[in-house]
Backbone as JSON, one array per atom type, in Angstrom:
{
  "sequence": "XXXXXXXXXXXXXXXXXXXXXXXXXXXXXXXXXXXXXXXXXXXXXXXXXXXXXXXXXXXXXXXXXXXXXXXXXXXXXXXXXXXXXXXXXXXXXXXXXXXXXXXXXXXXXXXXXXXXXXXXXXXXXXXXXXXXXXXXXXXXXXXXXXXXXXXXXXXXXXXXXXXXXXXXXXXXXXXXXXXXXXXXXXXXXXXXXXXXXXXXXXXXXXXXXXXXXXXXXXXXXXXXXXXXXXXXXXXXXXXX",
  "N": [[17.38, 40.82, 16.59], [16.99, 37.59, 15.73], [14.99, 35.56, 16.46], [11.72, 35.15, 18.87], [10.52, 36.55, 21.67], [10.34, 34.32, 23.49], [12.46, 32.58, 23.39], [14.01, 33.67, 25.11], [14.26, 32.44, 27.7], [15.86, 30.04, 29.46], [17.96, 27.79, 27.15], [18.08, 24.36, 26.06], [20.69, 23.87, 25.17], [23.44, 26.05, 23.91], [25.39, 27.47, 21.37], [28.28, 28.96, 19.41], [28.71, 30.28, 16.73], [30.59, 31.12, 13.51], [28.52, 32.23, 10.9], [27.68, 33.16, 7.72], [26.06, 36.27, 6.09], [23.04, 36.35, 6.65], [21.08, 37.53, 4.41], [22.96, 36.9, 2.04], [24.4, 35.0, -0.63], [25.96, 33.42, 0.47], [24.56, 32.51, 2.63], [21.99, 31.66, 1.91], [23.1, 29.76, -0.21], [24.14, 27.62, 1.5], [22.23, 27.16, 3.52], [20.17, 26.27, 2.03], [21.3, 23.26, 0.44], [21.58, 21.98, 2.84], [18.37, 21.67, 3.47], [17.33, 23.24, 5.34], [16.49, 27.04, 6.87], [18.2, 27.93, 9.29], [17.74, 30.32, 10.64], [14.97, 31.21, 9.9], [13.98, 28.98, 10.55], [11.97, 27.23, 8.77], [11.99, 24.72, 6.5], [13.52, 24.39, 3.31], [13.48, 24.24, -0.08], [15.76, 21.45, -1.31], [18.67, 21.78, -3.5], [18.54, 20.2, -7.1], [20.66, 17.58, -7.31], [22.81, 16.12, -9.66], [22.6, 12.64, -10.56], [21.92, 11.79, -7.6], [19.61, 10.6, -5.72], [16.53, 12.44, -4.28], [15.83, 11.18, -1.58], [18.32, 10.17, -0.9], [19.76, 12.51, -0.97], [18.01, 13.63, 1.37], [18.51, 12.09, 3.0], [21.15, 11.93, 3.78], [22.51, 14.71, 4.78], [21.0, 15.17, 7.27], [22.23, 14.84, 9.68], [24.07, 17.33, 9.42], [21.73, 19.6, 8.95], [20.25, 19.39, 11.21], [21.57, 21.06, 12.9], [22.1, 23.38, 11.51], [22.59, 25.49, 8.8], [26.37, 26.27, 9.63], [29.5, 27.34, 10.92], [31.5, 25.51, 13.47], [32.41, 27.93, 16.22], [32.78, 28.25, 19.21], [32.16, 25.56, 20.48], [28.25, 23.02, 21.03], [26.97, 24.49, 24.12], [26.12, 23.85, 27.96], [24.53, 26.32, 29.88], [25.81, 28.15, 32.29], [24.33, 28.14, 35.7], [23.95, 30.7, 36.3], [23.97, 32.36, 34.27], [22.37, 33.28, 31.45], [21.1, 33.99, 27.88], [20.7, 36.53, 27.39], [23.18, 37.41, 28.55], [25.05, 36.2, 27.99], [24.51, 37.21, 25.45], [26.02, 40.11, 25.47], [28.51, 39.29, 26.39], [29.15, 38.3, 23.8], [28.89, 40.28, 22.01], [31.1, 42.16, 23.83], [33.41, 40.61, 23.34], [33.14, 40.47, 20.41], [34.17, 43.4, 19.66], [37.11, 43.1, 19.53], [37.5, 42.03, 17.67], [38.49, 41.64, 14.49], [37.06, 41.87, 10.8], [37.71, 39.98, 8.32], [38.7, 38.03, 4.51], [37.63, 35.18, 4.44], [39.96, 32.32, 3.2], [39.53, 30.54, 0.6], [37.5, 28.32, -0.03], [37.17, 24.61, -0.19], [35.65, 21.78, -1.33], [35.69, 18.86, 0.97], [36.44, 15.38, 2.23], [37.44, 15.37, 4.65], [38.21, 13.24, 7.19], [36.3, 12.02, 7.01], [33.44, 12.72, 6.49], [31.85, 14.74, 4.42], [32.59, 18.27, 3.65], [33.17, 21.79, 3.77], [36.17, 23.32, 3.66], [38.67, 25.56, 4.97], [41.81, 26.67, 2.71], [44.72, 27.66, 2.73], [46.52, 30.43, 4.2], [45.57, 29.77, 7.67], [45.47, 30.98, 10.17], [44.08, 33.76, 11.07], [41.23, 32.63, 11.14], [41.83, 30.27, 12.89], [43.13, 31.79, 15.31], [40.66, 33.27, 15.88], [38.76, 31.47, 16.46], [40.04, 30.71, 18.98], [40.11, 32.47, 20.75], [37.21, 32.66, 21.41], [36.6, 30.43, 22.39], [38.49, 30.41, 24.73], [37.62, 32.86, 25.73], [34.64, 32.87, 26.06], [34.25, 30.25, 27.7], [33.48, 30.29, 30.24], [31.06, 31.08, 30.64], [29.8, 28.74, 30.56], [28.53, 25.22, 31.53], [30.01, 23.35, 33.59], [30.94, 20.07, 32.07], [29.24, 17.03, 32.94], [29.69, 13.86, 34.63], [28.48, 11.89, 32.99], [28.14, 13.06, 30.65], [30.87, 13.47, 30.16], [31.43, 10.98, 29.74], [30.13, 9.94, 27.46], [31.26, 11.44, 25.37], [33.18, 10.62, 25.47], [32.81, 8.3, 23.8], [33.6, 8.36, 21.6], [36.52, 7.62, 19.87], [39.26, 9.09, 21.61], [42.52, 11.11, 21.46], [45.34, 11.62, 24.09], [45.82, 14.1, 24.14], [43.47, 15.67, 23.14], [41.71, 14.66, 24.98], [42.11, 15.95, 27.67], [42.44, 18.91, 26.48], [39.43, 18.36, 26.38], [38.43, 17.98, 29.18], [39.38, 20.92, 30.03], [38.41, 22.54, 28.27], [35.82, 21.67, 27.48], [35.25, 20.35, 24.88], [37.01, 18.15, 22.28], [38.41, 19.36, 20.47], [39.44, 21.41, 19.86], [41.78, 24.88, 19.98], [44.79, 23.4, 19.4], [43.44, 21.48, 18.1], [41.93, 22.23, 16.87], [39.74, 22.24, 13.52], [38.57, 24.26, 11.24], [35.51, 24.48, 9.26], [32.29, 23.78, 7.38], [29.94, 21.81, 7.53], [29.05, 19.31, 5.12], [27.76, 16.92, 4.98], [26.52, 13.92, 6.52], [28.87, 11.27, 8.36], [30.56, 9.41, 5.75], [29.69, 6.61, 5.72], [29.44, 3.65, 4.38], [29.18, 4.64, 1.92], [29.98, 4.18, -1.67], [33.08, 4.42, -3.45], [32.38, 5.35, -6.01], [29.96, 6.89, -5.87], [30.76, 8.51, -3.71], [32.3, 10.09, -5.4], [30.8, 10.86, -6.67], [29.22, 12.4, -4.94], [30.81, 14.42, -4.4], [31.12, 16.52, -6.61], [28.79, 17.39, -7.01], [28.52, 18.96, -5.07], [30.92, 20.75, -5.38], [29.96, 21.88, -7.98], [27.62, 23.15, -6.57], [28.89, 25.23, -4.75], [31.04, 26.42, -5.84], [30.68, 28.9, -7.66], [30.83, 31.07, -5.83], [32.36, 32.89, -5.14], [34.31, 34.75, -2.89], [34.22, 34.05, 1.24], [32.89, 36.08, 3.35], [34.32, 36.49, 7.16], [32.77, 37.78, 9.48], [31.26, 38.72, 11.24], [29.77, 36.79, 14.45], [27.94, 34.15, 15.66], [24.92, 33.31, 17.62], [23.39, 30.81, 17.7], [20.99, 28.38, 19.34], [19.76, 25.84, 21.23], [17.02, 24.54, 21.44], [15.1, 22.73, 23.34], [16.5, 20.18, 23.86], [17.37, 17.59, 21.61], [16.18, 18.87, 19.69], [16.05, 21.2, 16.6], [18.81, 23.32, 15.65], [18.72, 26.82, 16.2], [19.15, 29.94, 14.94], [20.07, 32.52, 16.9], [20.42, 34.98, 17.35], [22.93, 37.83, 16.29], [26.19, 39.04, 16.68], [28.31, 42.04, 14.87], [31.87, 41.85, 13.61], [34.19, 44.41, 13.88], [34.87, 46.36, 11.15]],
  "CA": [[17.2, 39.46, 17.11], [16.34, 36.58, 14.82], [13.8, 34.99, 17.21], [11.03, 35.92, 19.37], [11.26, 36.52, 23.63], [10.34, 32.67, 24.4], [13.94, 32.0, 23.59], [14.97, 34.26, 26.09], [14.05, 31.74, 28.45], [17.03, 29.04, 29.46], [17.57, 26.61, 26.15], [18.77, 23.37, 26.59], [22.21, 24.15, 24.73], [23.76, 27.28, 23.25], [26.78, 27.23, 20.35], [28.86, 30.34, 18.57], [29.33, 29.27, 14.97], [30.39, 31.58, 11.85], [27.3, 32.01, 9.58], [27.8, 34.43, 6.37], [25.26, 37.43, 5.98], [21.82, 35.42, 6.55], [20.88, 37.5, 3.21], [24.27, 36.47, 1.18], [24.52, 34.39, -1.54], [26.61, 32.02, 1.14], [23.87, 31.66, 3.4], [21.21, 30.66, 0.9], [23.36, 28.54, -0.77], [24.16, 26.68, 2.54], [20.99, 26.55, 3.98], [19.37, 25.38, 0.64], [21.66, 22.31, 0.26], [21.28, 21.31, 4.27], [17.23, 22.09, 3.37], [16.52, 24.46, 6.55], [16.57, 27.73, 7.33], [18.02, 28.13, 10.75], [17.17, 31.74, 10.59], [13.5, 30.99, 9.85], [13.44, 27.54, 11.14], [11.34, 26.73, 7.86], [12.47, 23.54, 5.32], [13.83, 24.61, 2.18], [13.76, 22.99, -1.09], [16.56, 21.17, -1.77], [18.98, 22.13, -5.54], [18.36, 19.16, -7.8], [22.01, 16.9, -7.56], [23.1, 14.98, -10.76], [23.23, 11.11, -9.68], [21.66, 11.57, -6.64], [18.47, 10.69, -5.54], [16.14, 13.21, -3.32], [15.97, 10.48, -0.72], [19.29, 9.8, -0.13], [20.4, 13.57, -0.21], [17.58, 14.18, 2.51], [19.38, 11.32, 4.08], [23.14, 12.16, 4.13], [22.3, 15.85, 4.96], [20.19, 14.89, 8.09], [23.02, 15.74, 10.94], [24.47, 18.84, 9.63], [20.81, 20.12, 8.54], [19.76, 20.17, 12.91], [22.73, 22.37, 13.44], [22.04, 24.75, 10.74], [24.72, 25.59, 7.98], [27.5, 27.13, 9.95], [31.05, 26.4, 11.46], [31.55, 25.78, 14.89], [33.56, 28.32, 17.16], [32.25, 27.25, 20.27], [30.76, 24.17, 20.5], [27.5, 23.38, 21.75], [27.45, 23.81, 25.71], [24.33, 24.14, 28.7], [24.58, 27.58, 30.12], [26.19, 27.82, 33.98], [23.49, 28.78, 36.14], [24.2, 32.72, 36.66], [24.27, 33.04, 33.01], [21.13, 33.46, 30.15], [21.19, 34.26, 26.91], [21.21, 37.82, 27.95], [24.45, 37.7, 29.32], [25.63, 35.21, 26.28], [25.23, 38.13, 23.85], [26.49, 40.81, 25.81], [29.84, 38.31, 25.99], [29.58, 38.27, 22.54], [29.03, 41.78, 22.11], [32.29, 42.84, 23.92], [34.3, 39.91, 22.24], [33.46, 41.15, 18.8], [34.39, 44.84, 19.73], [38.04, 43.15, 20.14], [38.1, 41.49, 16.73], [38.21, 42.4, 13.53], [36.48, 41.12, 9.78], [38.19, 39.34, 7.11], [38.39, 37.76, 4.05], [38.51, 33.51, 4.79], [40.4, 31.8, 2.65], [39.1, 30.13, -0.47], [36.91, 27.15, 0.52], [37.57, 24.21, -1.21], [34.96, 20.32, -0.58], [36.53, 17.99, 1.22], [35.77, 14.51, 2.69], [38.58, 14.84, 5.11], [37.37, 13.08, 8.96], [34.98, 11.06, 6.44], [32.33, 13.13, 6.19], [31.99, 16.02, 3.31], [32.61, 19.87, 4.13], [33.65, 22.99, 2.7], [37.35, 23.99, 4.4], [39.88, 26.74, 3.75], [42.73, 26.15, 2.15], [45.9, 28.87, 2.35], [46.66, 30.78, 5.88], [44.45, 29.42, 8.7], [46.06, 32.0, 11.29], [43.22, 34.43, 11.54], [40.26, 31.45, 11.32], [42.49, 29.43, 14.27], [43.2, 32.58, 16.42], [39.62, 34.03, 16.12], [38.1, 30.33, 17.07], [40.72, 29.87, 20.24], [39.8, 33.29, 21.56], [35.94, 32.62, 21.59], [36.94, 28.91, 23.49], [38.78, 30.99, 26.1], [36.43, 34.18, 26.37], [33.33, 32.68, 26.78], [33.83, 29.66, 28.53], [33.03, 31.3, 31.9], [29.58, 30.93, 30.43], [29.55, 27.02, 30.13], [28.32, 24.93, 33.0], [30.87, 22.26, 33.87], [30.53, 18.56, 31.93], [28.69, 16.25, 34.11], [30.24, 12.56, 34.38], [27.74, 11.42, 31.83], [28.55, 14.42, 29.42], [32.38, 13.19, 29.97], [31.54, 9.16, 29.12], [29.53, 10.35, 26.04], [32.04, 12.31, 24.46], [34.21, 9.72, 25.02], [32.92, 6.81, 23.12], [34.6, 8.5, 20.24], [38.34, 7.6, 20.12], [39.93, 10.88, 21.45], [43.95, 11.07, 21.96], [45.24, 12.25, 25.04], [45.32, 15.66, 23.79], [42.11, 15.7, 22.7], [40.88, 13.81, 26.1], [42.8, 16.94, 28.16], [41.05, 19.68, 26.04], [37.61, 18.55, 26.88], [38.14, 18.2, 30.29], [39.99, 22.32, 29.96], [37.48, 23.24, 27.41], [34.51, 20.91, 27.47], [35.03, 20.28, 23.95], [37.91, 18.21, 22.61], [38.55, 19.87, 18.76], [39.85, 22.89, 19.89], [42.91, 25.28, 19.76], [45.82, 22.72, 18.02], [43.15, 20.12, 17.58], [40.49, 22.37, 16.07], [40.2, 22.18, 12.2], [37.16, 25.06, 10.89], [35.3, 23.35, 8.41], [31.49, 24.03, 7.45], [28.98, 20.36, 7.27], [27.68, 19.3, 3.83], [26.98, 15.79, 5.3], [27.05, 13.49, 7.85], [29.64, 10.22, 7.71], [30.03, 8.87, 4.31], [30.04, 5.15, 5.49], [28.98, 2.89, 3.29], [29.09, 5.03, 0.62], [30.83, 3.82, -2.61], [33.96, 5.33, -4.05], [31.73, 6.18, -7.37], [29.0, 7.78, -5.05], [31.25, 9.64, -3.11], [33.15, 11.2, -5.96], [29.53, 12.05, -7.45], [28.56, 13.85, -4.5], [31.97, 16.14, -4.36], [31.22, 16.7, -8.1], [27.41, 18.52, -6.86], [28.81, 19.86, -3.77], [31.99, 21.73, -6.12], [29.32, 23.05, -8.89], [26.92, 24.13, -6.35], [29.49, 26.1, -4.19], [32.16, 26.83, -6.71], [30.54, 30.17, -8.26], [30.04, 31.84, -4.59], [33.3, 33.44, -4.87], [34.99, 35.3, -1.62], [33.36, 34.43, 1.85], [33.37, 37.04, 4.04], [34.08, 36.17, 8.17], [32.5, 39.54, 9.68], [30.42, 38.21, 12.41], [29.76, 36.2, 15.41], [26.37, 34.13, 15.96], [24.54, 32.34, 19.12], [22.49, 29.07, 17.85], [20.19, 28.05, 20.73], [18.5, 24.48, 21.22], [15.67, 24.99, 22.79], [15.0, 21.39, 24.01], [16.91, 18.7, 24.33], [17.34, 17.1, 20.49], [15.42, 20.09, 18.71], [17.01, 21.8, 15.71], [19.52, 24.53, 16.47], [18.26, 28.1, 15.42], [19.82, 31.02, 14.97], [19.35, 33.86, 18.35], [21.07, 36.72, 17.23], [24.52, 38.13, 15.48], [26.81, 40.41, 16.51], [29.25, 42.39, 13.93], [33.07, 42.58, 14.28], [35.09, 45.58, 13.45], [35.25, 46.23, 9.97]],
  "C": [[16.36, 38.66, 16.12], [15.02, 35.57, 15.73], [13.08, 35.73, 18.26], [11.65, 35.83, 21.14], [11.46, 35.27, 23.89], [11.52, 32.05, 24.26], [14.5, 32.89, 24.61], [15.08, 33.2, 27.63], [15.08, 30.48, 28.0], [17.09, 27.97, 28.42], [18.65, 25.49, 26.75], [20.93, 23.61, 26.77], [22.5, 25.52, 24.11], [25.55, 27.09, 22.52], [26.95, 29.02, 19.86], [29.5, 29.91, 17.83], [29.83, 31.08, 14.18], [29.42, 30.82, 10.98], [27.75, 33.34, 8.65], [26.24, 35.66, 6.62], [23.86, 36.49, 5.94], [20.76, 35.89, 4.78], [21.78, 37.45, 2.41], [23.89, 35.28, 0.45], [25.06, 32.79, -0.5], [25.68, 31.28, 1.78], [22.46, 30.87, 2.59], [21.79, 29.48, 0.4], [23.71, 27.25, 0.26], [23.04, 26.12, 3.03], [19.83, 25.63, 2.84], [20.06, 23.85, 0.48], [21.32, 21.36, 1.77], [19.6, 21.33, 3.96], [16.6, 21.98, 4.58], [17.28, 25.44, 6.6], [17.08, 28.02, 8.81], [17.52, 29.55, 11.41], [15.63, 31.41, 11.05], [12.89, 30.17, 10.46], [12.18, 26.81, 10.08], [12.27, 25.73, 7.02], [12.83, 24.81, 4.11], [13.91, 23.53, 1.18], [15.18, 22.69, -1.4], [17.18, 21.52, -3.62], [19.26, 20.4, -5.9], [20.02, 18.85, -7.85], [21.63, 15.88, -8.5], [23.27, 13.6, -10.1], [22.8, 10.84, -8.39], [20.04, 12.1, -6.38], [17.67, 11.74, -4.49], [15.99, 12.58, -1.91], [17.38, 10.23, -0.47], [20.16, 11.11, 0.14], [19.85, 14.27, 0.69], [18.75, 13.68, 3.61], [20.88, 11.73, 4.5], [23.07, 13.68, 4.67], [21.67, 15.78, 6.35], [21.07, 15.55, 9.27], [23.25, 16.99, 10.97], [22.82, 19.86, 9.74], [20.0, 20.63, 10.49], [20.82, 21.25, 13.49], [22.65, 23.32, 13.1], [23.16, 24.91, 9.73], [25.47, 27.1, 9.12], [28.79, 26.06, 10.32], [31.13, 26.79, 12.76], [32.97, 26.59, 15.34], [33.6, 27.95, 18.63], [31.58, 26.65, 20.2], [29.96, 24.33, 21.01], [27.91, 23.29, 23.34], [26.04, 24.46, 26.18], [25.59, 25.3, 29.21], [25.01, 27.27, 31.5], [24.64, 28.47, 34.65], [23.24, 30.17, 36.59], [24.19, 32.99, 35.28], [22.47, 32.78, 32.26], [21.66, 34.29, 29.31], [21.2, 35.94, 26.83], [22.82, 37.85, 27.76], [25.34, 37.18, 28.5], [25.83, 36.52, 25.44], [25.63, 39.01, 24.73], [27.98, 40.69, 26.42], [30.49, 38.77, 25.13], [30.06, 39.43, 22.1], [30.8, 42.61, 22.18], [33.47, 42.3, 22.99], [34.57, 40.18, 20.66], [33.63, 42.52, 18.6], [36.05, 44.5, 19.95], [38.62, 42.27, 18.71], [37.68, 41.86, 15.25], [37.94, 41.27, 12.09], [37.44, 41.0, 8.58], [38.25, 38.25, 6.27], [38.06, 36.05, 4.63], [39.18, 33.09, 3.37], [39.83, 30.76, 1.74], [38.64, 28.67, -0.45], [36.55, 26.2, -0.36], [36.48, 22.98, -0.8], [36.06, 19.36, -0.37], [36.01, 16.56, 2.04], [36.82, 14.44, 3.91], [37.91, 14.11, 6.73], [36.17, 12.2, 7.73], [33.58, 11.49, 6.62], [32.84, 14.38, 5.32], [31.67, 17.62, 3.8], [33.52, 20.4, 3.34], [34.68, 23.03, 3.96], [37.94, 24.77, 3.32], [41.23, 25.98, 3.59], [43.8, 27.43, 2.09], [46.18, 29.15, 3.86], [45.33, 30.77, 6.62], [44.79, 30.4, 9.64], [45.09, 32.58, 11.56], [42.22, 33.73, 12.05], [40.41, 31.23, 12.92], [42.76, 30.22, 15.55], [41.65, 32.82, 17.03], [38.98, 32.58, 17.1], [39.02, 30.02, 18.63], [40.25, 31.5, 21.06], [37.94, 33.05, 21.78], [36.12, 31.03, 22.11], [37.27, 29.5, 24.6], [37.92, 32.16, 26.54], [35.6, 33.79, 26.65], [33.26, 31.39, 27.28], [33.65, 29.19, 29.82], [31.69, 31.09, 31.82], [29.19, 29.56, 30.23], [29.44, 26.51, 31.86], [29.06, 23.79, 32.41], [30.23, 20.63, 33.03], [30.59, 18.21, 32.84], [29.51, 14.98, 33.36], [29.24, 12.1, 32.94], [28.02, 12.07, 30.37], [30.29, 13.66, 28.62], [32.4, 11.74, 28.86], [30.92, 9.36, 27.74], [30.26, 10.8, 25.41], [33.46, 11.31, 24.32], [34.28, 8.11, 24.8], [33.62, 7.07, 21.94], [36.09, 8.27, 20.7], [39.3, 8.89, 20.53], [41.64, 10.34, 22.01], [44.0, 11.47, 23.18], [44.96, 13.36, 25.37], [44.01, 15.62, 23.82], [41.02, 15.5, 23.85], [41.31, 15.57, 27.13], [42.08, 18.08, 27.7], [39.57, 19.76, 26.25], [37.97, 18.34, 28.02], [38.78, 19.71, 31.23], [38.98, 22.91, 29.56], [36.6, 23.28, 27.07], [34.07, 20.83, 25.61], [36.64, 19.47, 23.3], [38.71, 18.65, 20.81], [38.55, 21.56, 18.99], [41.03, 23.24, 20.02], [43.85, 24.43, 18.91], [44.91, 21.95, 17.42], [41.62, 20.72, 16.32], [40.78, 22.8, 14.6], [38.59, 23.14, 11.75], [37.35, 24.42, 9.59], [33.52, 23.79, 8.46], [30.4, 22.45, 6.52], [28.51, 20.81, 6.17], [26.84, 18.3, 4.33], [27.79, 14.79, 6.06], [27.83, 12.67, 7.65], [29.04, 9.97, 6.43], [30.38, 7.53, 4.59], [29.24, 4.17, 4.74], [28.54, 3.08, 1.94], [30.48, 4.9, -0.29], [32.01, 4.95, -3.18], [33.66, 5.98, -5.88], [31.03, 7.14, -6.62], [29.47, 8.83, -4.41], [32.02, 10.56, -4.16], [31.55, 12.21, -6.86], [28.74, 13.34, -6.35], [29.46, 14.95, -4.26], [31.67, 16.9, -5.61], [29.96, 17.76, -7.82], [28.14, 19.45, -6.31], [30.13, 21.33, -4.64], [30.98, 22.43, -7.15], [27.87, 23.72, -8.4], [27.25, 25.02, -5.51], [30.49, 27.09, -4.81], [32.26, 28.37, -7.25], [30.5, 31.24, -7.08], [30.91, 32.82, -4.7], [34.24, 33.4, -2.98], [34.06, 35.04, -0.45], [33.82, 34.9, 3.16], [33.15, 36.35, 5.59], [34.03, 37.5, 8.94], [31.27, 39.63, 11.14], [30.87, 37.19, 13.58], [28.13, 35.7, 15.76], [25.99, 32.84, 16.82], [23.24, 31.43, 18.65], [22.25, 28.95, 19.03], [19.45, 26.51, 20.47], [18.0, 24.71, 21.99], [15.32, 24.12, 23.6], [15.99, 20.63, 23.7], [16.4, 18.03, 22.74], [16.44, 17.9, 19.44], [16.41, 20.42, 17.96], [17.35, 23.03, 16.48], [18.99, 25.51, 15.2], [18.76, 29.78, 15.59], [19.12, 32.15, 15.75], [19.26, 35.05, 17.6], [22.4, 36.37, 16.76], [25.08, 39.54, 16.35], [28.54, 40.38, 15.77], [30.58, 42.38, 14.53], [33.62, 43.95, 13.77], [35.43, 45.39, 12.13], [36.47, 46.51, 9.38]]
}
């Protein structure tokens, strides 16, 4: 367990992302560019970007950096009331005794959705299965969106699909609609078409050398309050 008991106690929200080996080359290099640890919950120094100032890559980094570097499999959701974080990993637990670890597919930067992230590129099949079975297995453990939950989620433009899914799945970027994808930074609006090609230009020569990254896990982010950074609970392994 990556944190102490006082998280055992009900957190506001709870998510199940893919994170890489918290000592891997992936997860340093993620958590160093977001500059935090979600592991540790300590700052990290940011790696010096060509063309870009330390103020504006605190700034553009600011959303993904409270989430933690990972990729969402289940979104965040509040816990039903019969459930705790207990009962969350011992979910997890069985779920990753039912799936098995492999390579992902060769993760390329992309601005696609107008904000910048690492995606795969080649067969999504394993990614897209593994993420629609952890939507349907554990959300038995999600307490129902409240009307307010609903109207919030839908000031963003959602299709019908998309509108239908969150009120199935309480999330609406899942199964056809969900695209895995791991945050460099938050919208790029009002950033220039020089600026934005200078920050794909960091983001490609400070991910580029990582090689192969391995998807071999399963891990439970917790917010503890209500707009706190999300911090990594616990992991459990799949089948090698």
């Amino acid at each position: 367990m990556i944190l102490d008991e006082k998280y055992l106690a009900t957190p506001y929200r709870c998510a199940v992302y893919f994170v890489s080996d918290i000592h891997s080359a992936w997860w340093q290099a993620g958590s160093a560019w977001l500059g935090r640890c979600a592991a540790t919950g300590l700052p990290l120094a940011q790696p010096a970007l060509v063309g870009i100032s330390r103020q504006e890559q605190w700034a553009l980094t600011a959303d993904p950096r409270r989430y933690g570097w990972h990729a969402t499999l289940k979104a965040p959701f509040k816990l039903a009331p019969s459930e705790n974080l207990k009962s969350v990993m011992t979910a997890l637990q069985v779920l990753a005794n039912t799936l098995t670890a492999f390579d992902l597919p060769a993760l390329q930067v992309s601005t696609k959705g107008g904000f910048m992230a690492l995606r795969p590129v080649g067969d999504l099949s394993r990614i897209n299965s593994t993420a629609a079975v952890c939507v349907k297995d554990l959300h038995r453990l999600a307490k129902p969106l409240s009307e307010s939950d609903l109207a919030r989620r839908r000031q963003a433009p959602l299709s019908p699909e998309q509108d239908r899914l969150m009120l199935a799945w309480g999330y609406p970027y899942v199964l056809d609609e969900f695209e895995f994808h791991l945050s460099l930074t938050q919208k790029l609006d009002g950033i220039s078409d020089a600026m934005c090609a200078t920050w794909l230009q960091a983001a490609q020569a400070h991910f580029a050398p990582l090689g192969i990254c391995r998807f071999d896990r399963l891990a439970l982010f917790v917010e503890p309050e209500r707009g706190a950074d999300f911090v990594l609970f616990d992991q459990v392994a799949l089948r090698s």
